[in-house]
N, C-alpha and C positions, 0 to 999 in steps of 0.2 A: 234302605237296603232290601233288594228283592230277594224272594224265596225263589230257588229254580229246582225245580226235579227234572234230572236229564236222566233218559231213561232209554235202554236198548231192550232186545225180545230176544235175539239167539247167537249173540256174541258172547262167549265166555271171556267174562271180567278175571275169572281166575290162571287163564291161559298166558303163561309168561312169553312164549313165541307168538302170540298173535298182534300182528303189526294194527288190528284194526283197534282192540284193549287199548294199546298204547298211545293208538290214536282218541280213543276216548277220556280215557285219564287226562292227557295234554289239553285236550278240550277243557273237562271240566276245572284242573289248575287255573286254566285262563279265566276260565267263566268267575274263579272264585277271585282271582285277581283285580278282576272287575266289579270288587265290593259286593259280590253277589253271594249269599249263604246256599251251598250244594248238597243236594244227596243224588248221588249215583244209583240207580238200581239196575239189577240186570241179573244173568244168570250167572253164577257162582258155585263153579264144581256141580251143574244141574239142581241148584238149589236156585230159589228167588228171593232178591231180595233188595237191601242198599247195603251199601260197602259201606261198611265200620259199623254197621248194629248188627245186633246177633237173631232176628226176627226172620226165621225164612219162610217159606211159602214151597213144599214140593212139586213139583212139576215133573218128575219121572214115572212114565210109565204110562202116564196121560195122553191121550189122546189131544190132537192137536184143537179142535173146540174145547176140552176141557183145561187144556195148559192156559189159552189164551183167557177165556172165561176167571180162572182161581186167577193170574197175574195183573189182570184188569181190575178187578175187586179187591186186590191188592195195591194199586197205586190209586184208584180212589179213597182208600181207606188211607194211603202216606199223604194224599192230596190233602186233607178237609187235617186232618192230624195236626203236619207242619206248614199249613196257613200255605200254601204254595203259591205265589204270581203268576208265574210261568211252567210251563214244560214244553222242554226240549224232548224231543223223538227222534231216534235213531230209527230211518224209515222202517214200517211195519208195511206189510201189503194189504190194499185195502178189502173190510168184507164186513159183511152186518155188524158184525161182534167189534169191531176195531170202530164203525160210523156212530155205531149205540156209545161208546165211551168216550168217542168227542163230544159227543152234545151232550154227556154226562157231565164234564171236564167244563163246557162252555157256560153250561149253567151254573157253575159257580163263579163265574167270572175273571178267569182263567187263561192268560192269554198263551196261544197253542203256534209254536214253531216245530217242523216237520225237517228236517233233512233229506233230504235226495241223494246219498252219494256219488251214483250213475245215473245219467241221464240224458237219452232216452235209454230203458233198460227190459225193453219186452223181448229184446232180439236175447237175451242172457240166456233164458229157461228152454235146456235141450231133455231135461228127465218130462216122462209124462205130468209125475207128480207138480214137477215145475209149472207146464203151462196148464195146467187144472188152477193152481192158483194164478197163475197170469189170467187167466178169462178173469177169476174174480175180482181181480184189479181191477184189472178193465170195467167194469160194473161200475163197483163200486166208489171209486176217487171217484168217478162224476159229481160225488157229494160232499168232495173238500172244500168249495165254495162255500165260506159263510159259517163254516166250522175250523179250518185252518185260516191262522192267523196269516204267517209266511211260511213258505216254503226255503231255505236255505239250502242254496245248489252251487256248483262246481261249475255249472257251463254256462252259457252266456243267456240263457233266456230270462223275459222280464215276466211270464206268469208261466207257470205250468199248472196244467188243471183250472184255470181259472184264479188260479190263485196268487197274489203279488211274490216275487222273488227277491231274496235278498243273493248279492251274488258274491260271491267270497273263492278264496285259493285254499288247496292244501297246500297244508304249513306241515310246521315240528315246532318242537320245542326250542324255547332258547336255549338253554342245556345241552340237546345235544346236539348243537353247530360245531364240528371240531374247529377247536383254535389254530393247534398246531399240526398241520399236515406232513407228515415225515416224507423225509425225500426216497424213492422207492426206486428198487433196481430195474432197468427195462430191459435186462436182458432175455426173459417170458414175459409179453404181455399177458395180462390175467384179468378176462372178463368177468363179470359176476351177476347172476339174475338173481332177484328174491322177490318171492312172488308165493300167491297159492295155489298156482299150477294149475289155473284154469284156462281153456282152449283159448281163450280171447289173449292172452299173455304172450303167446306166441312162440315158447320156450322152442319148442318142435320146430318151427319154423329156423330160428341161429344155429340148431342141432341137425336141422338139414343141410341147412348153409354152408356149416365147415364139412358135413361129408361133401359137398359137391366142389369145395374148395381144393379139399387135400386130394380127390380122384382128378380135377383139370387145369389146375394152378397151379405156379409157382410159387412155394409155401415163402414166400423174403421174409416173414417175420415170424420167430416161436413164437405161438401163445398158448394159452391153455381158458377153458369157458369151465365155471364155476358155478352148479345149480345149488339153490337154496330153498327147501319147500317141504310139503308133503312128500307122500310116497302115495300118490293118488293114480286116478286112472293113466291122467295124462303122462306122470313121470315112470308111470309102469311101460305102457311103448316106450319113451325114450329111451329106458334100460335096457329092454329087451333089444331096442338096434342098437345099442352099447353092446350089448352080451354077442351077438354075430356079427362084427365088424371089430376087431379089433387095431385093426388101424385109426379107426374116428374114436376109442376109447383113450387112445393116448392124449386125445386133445380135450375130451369133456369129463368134468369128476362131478358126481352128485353128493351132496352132501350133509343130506337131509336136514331137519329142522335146527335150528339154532337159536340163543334167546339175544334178547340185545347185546351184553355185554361179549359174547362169543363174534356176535356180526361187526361188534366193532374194533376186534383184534385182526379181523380175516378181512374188512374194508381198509387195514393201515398197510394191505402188501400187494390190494388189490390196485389195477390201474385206471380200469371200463366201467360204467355199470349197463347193465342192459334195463331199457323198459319195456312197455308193451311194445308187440310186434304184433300182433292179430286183433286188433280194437276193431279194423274192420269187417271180422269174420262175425260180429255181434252188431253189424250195423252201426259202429260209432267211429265218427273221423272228428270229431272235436272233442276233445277230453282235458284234466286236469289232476293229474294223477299224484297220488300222497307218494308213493315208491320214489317219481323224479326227486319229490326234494329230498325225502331221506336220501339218495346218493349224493344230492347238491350238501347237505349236511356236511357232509363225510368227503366233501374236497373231489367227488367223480366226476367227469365228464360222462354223458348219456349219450344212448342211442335209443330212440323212438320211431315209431311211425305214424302218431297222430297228430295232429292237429294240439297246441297247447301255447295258450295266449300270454304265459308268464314266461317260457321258455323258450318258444319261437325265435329263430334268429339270432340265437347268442352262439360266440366262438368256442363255447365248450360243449355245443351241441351237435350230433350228428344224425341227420332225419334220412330215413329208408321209406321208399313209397310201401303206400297202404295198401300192401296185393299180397301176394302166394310168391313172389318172386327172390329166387336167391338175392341174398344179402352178400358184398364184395365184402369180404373178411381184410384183402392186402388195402384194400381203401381207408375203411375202419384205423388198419395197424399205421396207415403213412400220416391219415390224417392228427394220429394221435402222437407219433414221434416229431414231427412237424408243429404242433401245437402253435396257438400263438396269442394261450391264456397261464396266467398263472393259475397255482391253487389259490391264493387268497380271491382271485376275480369270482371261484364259482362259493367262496363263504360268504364273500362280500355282499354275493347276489341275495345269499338266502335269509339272510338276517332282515331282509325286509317281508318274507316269509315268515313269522312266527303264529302260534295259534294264539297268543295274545293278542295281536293287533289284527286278525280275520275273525275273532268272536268280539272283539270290540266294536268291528261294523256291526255284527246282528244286534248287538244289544245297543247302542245307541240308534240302531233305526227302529226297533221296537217302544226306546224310550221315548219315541219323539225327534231326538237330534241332541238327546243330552242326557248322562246316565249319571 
């Protein structure tokens, strides 16, 4: 039975709305599922630590070498502790302080898988602050070779950095694949985005779409488009052209954060789910996105505009080109009254989707071909 420490750096674990926690958590269930004994560490209400001991490590108020610094000397000290095999990394950006604790980590004999969420992801960083640590990536991964074991990515590449890839889908959980999808009214179509409201997501862009809809079109189908997120920069403009337009507000409602069980009473009367619509504003037209399947979850048909090798070409799929270009809304609504999937076709789908059988690949290729 291997020891794993899966560990993140600025995702809060304690954050019940954060779809990326819950993608964590899922992970690790699987990983433990996989005969493998876990301790989760990460940040926790801006404490550090692992989830279910009471041993934290503060990290507020610190400066960003000195957080890094205490939390590093912190999972070396959980490492040598509980005998660790492996660690899993929820990617960190790389920089002296991050390359000194791989070769700290390798010295003990330590086998080190990295995650990738996005990938390629240097187009992401639009704050100064952002590309000040983008250069130092840039730097420093040069030295993943020969300190990382695999990389575990989303996209189709077989090394990044030099380094071998294992290549894996987002998933969900088996748990929450709804079984029973209730039969829902069409008399308002009702799309729904949920998302963290960053530019690459595209939200602006569908919220364009239906104002240039309702000013040149013949509106043949009600709908109504459903935001789920922050109240950050990006959904402050949206509001603001909500707030002087009141004719595009009758068709968009924001509706700020929500936690799972709230998303899955407001997914049972939903019809649409939206995904990314501006992956290409960040340089990426091949993606793999966790959001697709949670709506595949939840019995949605999607709309995207990337590229996405698990979902490509299904009948409950509808692809918009990767550009700045109005989105046809009456298209959208005929393609969806028209249908010619069931709900069970898009559960069916995703049950071959679980983060059980995508952390089963990493770990029997790390095992060798046998875990």
């Amino acid at each position: 039975m291997k020891n794993v420490l899966y560990f993140s750096y600025s995702d809060d674990l304690s954050d019940k709305f954060s779809g990326v926690s819950k993608k964590i958590y899922a992970q690790t269930k699987a990983i433990e599922q996989l005969n493998c004994n876990v301790l989760l560490a990460g940040n926790i209400g801006g404490l550090y630590g692992i989830v279910g001991d009471t041993e934290r490590v503060n990290l507020r108020a610190q400066s960003l070498l000195t957080k890094k610094k205490i939390m590093f000397n912190f999972l070396i000290k959980k490492i040598k502790q509980r005998n660790i095999d492996v660690v899993y990394i929820r990617m960190i950006g790389a920089s002296p302080r991050f390359i000194s604790f791989l070769r700290l980590v390798k010295s003990l004999n330590v086998k080190i898988i990295m995650e990738i969420p996005t990938y390629p992801y240097d187009q992401e960083a639009k704050s100064f602050k952002g590309k000040v640590y983008n250069f130092l990536d840039r730097i420093y991964r040069k030295q993943y070779k020969g300190l990382i074991d695999y990389i575990v990515t989303f996209s189709d590449d077989d090394f990044i950095y030099d380094v071998k890839c294992i290549n894996i889908s987002n998933a969900v959980s088996e748990d929450s694949i709804q079984k029973n999808i209730p039969v829902k009214n069409t008399g308002i179509l009702k799309f729904i985005s949920v998302s963290s409201l960053y530019y690459w997501h595209g939200v602006d862009r569908f919220v364009d779409s239906i104002e240039h809809h309702i000013n040149h079109d013949n509106n043949n189908f009600p709908f109504k488009f459903y935001i789920v997120g922050p109240n950050n920069e990006e959904m402050r403009k949206i509001r603001k052209k909500l707030e002087v337009n009141n004719k595009l507000n009758q068709f968009v409602e924001y509706l700020g954060f929500k936690n799972s069980q709230e998303l899955n009473e407001i997914y049972k009367d939903t019809h649409i789910g939206v995904g990314s619509l501006g992956r290409h504003r960040s340089n990426i037209f091949k993606i793999n996105t966790l959001k697709n399947k949670e709506y595949c979850a939840n019995g949605l048909p999607i709309i995207y505009s990337e590229n996405d090798r698990d979902l490509d070409g299904k009948s409950f799929v509808y692809k918009v080109p990767a550009d700045e270009s109005n989105i046809d809304i009456n298209s959208i609504c005929e393609w969806y009254i028209n249908r010619c999937w069931n709900d069970s076709d898009i559960t069916d789908f995703i049950i071959n989707y679980t983060w059980f059988s995508q952390m089963k690949k990493v770990f029997k290729t790390i095992s060798g071909g046998g875990l």
